[in-house]
N, C-alpha and C positions, 0 to 999 in steps of 0.2 A: 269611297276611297278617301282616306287619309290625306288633310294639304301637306301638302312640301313647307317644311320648314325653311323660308326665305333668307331666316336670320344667318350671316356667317357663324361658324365656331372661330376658335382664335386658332386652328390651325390652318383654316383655309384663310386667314388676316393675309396679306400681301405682306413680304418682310419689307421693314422701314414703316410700316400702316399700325395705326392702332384699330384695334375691334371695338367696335361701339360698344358692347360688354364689358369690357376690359375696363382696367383702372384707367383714371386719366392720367397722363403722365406729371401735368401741373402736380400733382400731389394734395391733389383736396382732398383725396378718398371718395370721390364720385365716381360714378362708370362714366365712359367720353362722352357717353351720346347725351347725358344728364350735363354735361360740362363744355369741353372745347369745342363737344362736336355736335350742343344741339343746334337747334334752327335759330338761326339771332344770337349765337353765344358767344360773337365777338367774336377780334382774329383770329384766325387759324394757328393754332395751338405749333409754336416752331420747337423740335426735341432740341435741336443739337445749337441753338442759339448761335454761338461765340466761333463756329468750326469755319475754319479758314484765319482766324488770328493766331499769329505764332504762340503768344501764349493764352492760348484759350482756357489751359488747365490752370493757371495760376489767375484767371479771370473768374472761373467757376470758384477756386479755391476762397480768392477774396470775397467773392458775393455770397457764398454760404458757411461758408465753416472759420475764417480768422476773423477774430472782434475789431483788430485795428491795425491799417496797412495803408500807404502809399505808394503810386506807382507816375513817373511820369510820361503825357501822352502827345505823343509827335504828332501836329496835324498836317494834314494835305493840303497843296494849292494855296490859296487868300490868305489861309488861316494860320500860315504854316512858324507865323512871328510871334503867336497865341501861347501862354503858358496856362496849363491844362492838366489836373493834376486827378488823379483816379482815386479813391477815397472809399474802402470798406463802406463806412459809415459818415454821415455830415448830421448836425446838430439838429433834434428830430427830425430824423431820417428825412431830410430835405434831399429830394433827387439832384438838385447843384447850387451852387453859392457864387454868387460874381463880389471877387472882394472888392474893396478902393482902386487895387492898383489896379485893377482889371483881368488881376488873374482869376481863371476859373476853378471851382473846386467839383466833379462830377462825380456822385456818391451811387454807389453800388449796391446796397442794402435801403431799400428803399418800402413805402406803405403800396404803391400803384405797379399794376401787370397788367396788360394788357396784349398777354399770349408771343410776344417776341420783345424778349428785355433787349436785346443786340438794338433791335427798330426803337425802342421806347429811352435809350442810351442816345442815340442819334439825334433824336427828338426833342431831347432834353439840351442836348449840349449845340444842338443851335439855335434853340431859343437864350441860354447865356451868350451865344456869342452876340448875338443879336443887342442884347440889352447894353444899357452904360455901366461904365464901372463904378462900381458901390451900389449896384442895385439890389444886390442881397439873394435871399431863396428864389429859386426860379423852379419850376415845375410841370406837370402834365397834369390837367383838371378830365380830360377823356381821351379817347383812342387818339394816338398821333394821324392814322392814316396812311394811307403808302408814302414812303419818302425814303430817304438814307438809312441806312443802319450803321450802329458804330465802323465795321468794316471798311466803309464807304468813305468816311473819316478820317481815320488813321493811317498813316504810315506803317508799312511792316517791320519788324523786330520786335523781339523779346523786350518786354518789362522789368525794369530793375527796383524788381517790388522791396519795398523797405517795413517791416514789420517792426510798430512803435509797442511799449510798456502798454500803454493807454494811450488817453485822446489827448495828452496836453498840446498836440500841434494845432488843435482847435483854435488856442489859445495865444499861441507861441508869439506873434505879431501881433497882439492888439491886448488890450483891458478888458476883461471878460466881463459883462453885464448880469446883471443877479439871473436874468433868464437862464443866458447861458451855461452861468457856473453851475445851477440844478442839471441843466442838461447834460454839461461835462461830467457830475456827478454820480446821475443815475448808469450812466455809458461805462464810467468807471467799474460800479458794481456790480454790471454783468459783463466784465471782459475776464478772459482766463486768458494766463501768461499763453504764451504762442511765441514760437521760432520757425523760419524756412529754414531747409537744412539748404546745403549749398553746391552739395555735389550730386544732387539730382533734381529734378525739375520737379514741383510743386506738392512738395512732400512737408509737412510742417507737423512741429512737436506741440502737444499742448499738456497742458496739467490742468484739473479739474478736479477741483477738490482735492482729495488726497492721492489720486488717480491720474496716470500720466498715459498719453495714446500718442499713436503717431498715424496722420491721415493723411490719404496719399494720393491726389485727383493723377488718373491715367488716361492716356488719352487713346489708346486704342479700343476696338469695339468691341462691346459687351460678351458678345458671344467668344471670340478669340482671349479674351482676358479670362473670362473664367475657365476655360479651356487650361490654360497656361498653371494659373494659379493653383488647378486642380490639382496637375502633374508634381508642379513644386509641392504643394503639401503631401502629395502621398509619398513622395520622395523625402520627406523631412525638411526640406528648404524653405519652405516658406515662414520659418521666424527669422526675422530682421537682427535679433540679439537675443542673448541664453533667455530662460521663462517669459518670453517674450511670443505673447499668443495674437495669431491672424481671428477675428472676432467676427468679421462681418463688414458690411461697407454700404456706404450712400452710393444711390444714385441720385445724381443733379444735373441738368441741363446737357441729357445724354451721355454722359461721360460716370464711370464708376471711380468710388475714391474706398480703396482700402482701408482697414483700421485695424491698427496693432494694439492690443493693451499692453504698454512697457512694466515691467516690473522699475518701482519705488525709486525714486534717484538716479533712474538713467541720464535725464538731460536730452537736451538737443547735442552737443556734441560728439559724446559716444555713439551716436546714431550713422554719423557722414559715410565712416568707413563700409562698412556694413552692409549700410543703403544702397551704395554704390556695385558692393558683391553683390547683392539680392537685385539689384537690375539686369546687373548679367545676365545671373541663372533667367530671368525670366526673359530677359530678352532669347535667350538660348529655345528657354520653355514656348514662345508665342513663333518659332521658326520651326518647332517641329509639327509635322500633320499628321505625324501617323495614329493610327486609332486607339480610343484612349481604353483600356484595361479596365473590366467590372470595378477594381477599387476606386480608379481616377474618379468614372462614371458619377459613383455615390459621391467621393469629392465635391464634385463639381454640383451635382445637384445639391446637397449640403449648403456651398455658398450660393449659389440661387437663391435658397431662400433665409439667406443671412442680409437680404438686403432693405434698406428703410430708402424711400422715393421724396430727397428735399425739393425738388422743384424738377 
């Protein structure tokens, strides 16, 4: 007699579960069971990070895809007199900087993971509070261990993210040391121009090279979003503005971010109006249930697999 194959398939995975087969979601290109989910592979591997913070999409948005942004962060309790400022990127990618005056700078684009960035954020930033002012880089050398998570932290409300040219806010207060200035340097020459648009939650323009996209973190679930999007595209709705093509879309930290290739010269501007129609239609599109039509179907399958996994 033939054994029974033990292994799951990924349709019998529990939804919300990854199949030890299956890619891992970190985005290494390992299967889980090689990765978050071998024996001793460190923390258990968290999809949706940031969910529970009002703006968890414009958290994912800064951590992965805009070069250079500030956001400021209301803390809780003790701390709550603390000025704490959120930071794309800090000066090689140091996880946070305690300046002179004792204000914190806590950077989002960082070298260390340790399977829960929300935990590893938390970790980070009460080790600067801990520290004296003018202490400088502060950081995580191994696993934080169970403790806070950013969540735990903050205060709720929305971020009034501020997306800079560049990095000269590096700079803005103080004389810049030969280190630094290479460091503000090289940061310079891989940032691409970046705009939030403003009349919709954490949709941001970029040009790249000669090429201009608009990318869009959403925060409802995977499955119901491509549902939605399907229907709009086969409908003709889903370009944002005229020759303006829906390409494909990241996942990151559980959350999918659309990507438009804009045609030449559009700008961030041109976009607001537009952006704002095309949430409608899909807010309209993510409230209907009804079954989706052979064409939607292929749609929808289509963008499935138009997706690249950043973290």
């Amino acid at each position: 007699m033939a054994k029974k194959n033990r292994t799951k398939s990924a349709s019998e995975t529990p939804a919300g579960e990854v199949g030890p087969r299956q890619p891992c979601p970190c985005g290494s290109g390992k299967r889980y069971k090689a990765c978050h989910g071998a024996p001793g592979g460190g923390q258990v591997f968290v999809k949706r990070p940031f969910e529970g913070l009002p703006s968890e999409t414009d958290l994912v948005a800064m951590r992965e895809l805009v070069p250079a942004a500030t956001a400021t962060l209301n803390l809780k309790g003790d701390h709550a007199d603390r000025v704490v400022k959120l930071c794309t990127l800090l000066p090689m990618a140091a996880p946070a900087l305690v300046r002179d005056s004792g204000e914190i700078w806590l950077g989002l684009q960082v070298q260390h993971g340790f399977g829960d960035p929300a935990r590893d954020l938390g970790a980070v930033l009460l080790e600067a509070l801990a520290a004296e002012p003018g202490a400088g880089m502060v950081g995580l050398t191994s696993e934080p261990g169970p403790g806070p998570r950013l969540q735990d932290l903050v205060e709720d409300g929305d971020l009034a993210v501020e997306v800079h040219e560049g990095f000269d806010y590096w700079v803005s207060d103080m004389d810049a040391s030969s280190e630094l200035a290479q460091a503000l340097e090289q940061a310079e020459g891989a940032a691409a121009p970046t705009a939030r648009l403003t009349e919709v939650t954490a949709a941001y323009w970029t040009r790249m090279g000669a090429k201009e996209h608009l990318r869009w973190v959403m925060p409802e679930p995977e499955d119901a979003l491509l549902t939605a999007l399907a229907r709009l595209h086969v409908a003709g709705d889903d370009v944002i503005v005229p020759e303006a093509r829906l390409v494909g879309m990241f996942r990151a930290h559980g959350l999918l971010a659309p990507v438009w290739d804009l045609p030449v010269g559009t700008g961030p501007e041109a976009l607001e109006e537009p952006a704002a129609a095309f949430k409608a239609k899909l807010d309209a599109a993510l409230a209907d249930d009804s079954d989706l039509s052979t064409e939607e179907r292929s749609a929808r399958s289509g963008l499935a697999n138009r997706q690249v996994t950043i973290r």
